[in-house]
N, CA, C and O atoms as CSV, one atom per row, in Angstrom:
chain,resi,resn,atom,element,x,y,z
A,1,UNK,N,N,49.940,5.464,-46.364
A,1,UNK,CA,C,49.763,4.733,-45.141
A,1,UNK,C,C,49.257,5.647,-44.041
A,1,UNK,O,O,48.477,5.368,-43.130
A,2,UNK,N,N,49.767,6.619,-44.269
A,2,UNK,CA,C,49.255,8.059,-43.113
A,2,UNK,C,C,47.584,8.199,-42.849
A,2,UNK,O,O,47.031,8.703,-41.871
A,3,UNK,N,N,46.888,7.506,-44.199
A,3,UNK,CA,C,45.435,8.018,-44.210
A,3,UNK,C,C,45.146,6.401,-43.839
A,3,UNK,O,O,44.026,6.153,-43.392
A,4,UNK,N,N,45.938,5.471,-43.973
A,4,UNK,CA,C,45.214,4.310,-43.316
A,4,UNK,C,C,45.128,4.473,-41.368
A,4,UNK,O,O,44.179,4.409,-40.588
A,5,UNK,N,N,46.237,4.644,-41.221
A,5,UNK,CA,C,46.530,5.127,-39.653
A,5,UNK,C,C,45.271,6.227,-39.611
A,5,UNK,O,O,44.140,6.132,-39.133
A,6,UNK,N,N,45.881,7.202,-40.243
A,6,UNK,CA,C,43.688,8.463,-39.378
A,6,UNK,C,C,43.082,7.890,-39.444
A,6,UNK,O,O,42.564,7.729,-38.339
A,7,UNK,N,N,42.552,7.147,-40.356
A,7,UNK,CA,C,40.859,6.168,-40.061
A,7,UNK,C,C,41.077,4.944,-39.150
A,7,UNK,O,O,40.082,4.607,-38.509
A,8,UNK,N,N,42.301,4.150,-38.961
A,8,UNK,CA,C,42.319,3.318,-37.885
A,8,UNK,C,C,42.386,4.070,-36.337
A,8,UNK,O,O,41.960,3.528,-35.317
A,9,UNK,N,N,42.903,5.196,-36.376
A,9,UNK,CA,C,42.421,5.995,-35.271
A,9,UNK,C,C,41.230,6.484,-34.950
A,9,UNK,O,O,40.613,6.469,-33.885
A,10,UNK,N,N,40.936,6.992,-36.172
A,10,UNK,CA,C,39.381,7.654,-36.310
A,10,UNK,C,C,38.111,6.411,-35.417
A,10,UNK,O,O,37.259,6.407,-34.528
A,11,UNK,N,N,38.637,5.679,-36.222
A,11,UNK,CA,C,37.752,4.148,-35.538
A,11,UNK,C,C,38.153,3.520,-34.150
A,11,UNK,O,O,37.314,2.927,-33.472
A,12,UNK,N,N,39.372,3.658,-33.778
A,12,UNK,CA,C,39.515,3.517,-32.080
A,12,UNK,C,C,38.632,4.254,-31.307
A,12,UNK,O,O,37.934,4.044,-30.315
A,13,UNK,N,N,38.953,5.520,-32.325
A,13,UNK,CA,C,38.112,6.729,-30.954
A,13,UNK,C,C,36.273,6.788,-31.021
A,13,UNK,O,O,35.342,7.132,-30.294
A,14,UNK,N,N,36.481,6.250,-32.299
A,14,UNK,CA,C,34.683,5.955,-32.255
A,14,UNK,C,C,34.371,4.854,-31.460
A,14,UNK,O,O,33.305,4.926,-30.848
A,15,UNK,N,N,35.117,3.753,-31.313
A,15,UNK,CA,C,34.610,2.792,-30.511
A,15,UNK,C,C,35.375,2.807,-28.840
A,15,UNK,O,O,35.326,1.861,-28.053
A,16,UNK,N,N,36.023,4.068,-28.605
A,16,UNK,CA,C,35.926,4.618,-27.140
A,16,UNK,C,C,35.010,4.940,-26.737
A,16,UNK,O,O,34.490,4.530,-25.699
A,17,UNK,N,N,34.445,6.072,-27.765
A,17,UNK,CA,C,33.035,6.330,-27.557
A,17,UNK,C,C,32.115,5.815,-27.341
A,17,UNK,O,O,31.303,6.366,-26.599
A,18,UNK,N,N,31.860,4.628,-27.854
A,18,UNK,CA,C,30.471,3.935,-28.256
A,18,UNK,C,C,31.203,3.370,-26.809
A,18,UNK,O,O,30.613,3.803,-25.819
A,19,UNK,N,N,32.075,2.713,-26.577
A,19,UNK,CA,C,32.024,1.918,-25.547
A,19,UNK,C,C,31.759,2.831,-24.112
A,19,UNK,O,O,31.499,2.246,-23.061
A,20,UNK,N,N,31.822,3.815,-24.161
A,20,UNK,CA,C,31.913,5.059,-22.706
A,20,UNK,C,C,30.351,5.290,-22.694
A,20,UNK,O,O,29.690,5.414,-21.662
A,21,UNK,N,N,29.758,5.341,-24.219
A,21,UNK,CA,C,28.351,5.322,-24.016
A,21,UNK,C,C,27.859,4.440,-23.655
A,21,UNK,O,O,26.954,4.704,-22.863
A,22,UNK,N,N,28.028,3.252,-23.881
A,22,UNK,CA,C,27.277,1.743,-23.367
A,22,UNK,C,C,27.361,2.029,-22.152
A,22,UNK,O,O,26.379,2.406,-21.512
A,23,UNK,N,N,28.564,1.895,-21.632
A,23,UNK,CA,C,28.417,2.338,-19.802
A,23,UNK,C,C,27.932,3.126,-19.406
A,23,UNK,O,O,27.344,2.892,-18.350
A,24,UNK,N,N,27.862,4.347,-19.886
A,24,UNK,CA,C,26.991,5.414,-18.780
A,24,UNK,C,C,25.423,4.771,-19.386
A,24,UNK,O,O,24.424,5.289,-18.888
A,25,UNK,N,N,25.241,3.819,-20.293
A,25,UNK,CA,C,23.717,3.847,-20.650
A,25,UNK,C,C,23.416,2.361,-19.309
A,25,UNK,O,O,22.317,2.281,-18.760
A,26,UNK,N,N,24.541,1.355,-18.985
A,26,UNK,CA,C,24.786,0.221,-18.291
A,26,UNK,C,C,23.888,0.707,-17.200
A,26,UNK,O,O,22.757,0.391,-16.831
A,27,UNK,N,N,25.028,1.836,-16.697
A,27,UNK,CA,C,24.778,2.601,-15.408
A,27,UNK,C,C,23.716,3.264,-15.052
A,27,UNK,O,O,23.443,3.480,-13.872
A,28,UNK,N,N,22.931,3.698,-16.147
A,28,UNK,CA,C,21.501,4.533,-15.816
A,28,UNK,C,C,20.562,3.467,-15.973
A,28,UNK,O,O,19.469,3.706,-15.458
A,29,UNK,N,N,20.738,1.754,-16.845
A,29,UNK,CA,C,19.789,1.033,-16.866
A,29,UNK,C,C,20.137,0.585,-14.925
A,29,UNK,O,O,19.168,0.268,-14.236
A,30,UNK,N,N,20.622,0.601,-14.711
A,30,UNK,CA,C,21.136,-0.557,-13.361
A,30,UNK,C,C,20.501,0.470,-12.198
A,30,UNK,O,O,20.106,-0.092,-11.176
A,31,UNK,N,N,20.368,1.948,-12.268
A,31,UNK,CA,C,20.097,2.961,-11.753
A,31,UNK,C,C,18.399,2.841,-12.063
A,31,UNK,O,O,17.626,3.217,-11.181
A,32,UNK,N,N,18.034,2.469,-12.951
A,32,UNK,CA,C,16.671,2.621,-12.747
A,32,UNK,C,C,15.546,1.632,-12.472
A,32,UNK,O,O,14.363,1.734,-12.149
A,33,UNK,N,N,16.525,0.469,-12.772
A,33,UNK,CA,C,16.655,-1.046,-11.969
A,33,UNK,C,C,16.050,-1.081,-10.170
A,33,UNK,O,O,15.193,-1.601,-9.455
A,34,UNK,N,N,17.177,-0.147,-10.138
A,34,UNK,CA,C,16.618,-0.221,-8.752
A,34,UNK,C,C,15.400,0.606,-7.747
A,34,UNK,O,O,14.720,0.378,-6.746
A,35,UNK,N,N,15.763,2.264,-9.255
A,35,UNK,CA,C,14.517,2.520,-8.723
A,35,UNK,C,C,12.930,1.900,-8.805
A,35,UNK,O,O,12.019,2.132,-8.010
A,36,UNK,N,N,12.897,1.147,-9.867
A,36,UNK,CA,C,11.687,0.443,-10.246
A,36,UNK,C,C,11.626,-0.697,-9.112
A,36,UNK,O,O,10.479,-1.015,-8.799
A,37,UNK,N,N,12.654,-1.357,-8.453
A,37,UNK,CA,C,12.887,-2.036,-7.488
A,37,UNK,C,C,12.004,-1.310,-5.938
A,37,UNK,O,O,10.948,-1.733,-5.468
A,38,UNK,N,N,12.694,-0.341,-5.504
A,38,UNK,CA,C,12.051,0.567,-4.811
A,38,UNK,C,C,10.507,0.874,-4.811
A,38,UNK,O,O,9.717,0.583,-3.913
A,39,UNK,N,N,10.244,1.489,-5.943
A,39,UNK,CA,C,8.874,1.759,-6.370
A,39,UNK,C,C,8.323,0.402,-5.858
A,39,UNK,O,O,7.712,0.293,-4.795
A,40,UNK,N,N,8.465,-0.140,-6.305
A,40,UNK,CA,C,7.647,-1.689,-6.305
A,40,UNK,C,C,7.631,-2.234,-4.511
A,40,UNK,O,O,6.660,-2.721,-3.932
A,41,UNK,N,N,8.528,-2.060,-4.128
A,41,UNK,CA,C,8.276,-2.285,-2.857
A,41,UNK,C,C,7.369,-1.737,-1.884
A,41,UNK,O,O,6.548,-2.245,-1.121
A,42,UNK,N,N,7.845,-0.236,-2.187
A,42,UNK,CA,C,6.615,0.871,-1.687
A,42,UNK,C,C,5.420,0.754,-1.882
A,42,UNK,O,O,4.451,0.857,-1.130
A,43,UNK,N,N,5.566,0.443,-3.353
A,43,UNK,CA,C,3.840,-0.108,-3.592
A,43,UNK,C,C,3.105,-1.451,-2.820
A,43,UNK,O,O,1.894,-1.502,-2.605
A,44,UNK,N,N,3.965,-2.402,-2.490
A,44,UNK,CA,C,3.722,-3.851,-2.236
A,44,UNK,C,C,3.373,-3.511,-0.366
A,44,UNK,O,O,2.547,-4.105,0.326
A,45,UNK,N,N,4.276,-2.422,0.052
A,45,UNK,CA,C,3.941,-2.177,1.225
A,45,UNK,C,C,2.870,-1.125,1.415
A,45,UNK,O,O,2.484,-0.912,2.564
A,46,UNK,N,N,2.355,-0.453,0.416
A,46,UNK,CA,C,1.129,0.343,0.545
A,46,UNK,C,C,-0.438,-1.028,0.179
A,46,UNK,O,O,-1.596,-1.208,0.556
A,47,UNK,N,N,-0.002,-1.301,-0.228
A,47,UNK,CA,C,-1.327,-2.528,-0.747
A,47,UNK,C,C,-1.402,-3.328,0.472
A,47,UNK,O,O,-2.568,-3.662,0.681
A,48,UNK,N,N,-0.451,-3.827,1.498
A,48,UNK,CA,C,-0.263,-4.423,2.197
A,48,UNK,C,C,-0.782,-3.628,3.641
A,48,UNK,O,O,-1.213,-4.332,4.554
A,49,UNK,N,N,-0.742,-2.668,3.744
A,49,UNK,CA,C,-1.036,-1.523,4.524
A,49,UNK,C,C,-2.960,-1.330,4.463
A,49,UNK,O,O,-3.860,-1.617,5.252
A,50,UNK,N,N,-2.934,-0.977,3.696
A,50,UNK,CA,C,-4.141,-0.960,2.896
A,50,UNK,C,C,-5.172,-2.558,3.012
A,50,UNK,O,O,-6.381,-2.572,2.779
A,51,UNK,N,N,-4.781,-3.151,3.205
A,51,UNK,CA,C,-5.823,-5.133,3.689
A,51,UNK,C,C,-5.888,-5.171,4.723
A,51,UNK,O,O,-6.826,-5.701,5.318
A,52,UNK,N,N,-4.315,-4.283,5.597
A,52,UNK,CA,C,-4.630,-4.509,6.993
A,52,UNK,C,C,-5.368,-3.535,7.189
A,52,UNK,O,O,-6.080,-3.789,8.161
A,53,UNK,N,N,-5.659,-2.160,6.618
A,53,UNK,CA,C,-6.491,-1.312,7.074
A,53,UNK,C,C,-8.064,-1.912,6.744
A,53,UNK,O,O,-9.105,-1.674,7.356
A,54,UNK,N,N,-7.882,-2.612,5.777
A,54,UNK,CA,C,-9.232,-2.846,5.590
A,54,UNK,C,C,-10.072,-4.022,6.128
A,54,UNK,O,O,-11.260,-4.324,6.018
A,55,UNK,N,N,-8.927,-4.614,6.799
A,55,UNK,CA,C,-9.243,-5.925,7.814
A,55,UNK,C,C,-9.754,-5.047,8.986
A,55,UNK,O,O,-10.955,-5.098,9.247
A,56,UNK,N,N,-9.015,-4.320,9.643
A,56,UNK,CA,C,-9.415,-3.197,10.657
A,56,UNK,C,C,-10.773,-3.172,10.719
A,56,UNK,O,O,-11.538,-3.781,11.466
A,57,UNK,N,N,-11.053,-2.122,9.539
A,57,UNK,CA,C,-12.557,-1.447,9.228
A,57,UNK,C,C,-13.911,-2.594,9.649
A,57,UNK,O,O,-14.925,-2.554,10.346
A,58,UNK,N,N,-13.125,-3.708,8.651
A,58,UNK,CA,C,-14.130,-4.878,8.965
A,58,UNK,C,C,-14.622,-5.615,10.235
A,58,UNK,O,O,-15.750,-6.003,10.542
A,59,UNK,N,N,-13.232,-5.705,10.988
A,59,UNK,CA,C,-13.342,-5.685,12.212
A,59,UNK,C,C,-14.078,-5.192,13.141
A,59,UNK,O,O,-14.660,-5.894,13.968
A,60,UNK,N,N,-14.153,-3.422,13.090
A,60,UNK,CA,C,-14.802,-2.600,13.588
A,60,UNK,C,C,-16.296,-2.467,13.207
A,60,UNK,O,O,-17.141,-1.878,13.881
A,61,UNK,N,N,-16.499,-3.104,12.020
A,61,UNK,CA,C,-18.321,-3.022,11.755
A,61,UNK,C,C,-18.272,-3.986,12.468
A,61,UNK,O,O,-18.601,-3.642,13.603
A,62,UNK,N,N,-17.930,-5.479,12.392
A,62,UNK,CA,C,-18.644,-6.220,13.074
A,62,UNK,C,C,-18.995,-6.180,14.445
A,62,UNK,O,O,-19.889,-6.794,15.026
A,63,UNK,N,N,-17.661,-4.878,15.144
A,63,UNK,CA,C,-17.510,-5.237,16.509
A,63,UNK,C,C,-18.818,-3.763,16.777
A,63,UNK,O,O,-19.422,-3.742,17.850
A,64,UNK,N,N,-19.000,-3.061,16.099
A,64,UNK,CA,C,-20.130,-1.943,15.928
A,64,UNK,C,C,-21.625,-3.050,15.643
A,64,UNK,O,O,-22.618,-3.114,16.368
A,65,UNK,N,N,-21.407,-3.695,14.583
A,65,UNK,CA,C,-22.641,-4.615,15.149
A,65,UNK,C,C,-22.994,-5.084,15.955
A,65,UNK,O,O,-24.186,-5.093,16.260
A,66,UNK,N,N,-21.828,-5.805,16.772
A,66,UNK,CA,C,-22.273,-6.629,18.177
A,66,UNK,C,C,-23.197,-5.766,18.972
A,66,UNK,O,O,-24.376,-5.945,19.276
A,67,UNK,N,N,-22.130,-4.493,19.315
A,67,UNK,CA,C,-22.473,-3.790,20.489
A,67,UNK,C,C,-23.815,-2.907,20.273
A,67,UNK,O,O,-24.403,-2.425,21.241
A,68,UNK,N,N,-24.285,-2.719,18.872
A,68,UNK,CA,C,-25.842,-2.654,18.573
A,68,UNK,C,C,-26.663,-3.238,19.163
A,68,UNK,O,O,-27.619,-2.787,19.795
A,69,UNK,N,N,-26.309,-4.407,18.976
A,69,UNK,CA,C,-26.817,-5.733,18.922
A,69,UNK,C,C,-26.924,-5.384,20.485
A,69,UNK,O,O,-28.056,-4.989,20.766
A,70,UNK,N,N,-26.400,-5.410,21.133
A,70,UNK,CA,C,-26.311,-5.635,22.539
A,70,UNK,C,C,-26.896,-4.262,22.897
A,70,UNK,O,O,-27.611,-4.479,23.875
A,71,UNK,N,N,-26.932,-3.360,22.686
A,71,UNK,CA,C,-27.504,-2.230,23.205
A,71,UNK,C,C,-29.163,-1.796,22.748
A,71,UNK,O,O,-29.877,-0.939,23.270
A,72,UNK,N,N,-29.524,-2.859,21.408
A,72,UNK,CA,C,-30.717,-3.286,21.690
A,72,UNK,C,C,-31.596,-3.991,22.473
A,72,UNK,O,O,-32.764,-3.806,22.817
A,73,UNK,N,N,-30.445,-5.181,22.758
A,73,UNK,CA,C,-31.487,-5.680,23.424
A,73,UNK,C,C,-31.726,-5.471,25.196
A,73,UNK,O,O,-32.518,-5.970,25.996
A,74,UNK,N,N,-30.433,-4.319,25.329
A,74,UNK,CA,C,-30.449,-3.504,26.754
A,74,UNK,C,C,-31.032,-2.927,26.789
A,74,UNK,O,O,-31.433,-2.907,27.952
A,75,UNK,N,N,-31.839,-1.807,25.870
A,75,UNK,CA,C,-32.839,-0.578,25.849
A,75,UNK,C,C,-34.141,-1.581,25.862
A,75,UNK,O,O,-34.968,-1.427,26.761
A,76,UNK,N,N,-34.372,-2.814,24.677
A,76,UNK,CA,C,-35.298,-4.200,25.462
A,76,UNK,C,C,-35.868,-4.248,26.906
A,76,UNK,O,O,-36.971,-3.955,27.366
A,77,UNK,N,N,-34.594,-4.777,27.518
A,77,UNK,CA,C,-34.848,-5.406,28.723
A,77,UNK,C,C,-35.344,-3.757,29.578
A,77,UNK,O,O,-36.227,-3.745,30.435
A,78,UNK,N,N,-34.772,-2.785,29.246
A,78,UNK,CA,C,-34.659,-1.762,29.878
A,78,UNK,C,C,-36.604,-1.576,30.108
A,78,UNK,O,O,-37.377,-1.458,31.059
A,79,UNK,N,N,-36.674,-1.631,28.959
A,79,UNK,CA,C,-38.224,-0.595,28.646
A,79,UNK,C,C,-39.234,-2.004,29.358
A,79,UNK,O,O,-40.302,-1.723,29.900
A,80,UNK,N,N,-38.882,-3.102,29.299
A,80,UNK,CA,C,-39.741,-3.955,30.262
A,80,UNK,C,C,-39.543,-4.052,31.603
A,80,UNK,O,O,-40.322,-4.675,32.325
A,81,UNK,N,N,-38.477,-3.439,32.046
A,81,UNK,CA,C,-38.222,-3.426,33.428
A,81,UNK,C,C,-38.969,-1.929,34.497
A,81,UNK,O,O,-39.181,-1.770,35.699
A,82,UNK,N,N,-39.216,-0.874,32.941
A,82,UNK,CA,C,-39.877,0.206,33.196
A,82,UNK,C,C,-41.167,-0.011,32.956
A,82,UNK,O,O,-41.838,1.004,32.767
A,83,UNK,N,N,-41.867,-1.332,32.894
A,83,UNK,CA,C,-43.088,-1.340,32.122
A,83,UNK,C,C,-43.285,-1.967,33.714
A,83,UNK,O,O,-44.040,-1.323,34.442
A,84,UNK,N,N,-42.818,-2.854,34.122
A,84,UNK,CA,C,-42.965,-3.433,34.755
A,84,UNK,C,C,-42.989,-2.737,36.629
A,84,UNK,O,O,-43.547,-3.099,37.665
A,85,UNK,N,N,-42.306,-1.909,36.351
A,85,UNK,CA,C,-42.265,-0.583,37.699
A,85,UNK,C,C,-43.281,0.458,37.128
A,85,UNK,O,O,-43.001,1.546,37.631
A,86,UNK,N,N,-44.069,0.536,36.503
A,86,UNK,CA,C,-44.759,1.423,35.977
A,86,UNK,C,C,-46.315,0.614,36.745
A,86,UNK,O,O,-47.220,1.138,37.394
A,87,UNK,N,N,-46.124,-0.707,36.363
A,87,UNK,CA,C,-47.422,-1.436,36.883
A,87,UNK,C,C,-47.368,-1.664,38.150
A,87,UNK,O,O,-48.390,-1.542,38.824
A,88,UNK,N,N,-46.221,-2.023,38.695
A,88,UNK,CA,C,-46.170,-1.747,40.353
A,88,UNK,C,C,-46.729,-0.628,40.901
A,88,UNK,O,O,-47.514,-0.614,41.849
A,89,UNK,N,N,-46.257,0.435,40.210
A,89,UNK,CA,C,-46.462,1.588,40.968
A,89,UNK,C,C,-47.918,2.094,41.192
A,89,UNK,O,O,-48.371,2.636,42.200
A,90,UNK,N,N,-48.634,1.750,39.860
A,90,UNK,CA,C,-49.921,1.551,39.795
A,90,UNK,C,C,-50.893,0.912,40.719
A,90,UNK,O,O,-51.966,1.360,41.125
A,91,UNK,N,N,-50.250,-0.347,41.002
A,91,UNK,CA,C,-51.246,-1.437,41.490
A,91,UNK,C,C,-50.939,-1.273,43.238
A,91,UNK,O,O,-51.451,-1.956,44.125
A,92,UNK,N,N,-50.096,-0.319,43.375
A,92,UNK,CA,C,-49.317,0.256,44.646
A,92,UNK,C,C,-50.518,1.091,45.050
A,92,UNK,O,O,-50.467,1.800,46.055
């Protein structure tokens, strides 16, 4: 009966084990749970970061176009207003 008792012990302590391992394995899945949690956020707020930067940019060409736009047709008006004092001055 002595050798039935060691192996019914033998087998408690193996399944202390196995059970102490499940938990610390519980604990490192639940641990990396969250870091993948984390990660993912960081990422969701870099992508998010990143549309508004690139809404920005877009912003800024168009608002770089306008003021092209407008500073053409000021150097325009400009060079006819010098065309136009050029012939005065002439006919002066």
């Amino acid at each position: 009966m002595s050798g039935g008792m060691n192996s019914i012990e033998a087998v408690k302590k193996k399944i202390k084990v196995l059970q102490e391992q499940a938990e610390e394995a519980e604990e490192r899945a639940e641990r990396l749970q969250r870091e993948v949690e984390k990660e993912k956020r960081s990422r969701e707020e870099a992508e998010a970061e990143v549309t508004s930067l690139g809404r920005r940019l877009q912003l800024s060409e168009e608002n770089l176009d306008r003021t092209q736009e407008r500073l053409a047709a000021a150097l325009h008006k400009l060079d006819e207003v010098e065309k136009v004092a050029d012939e005065s001055e002439r006919s002066s």
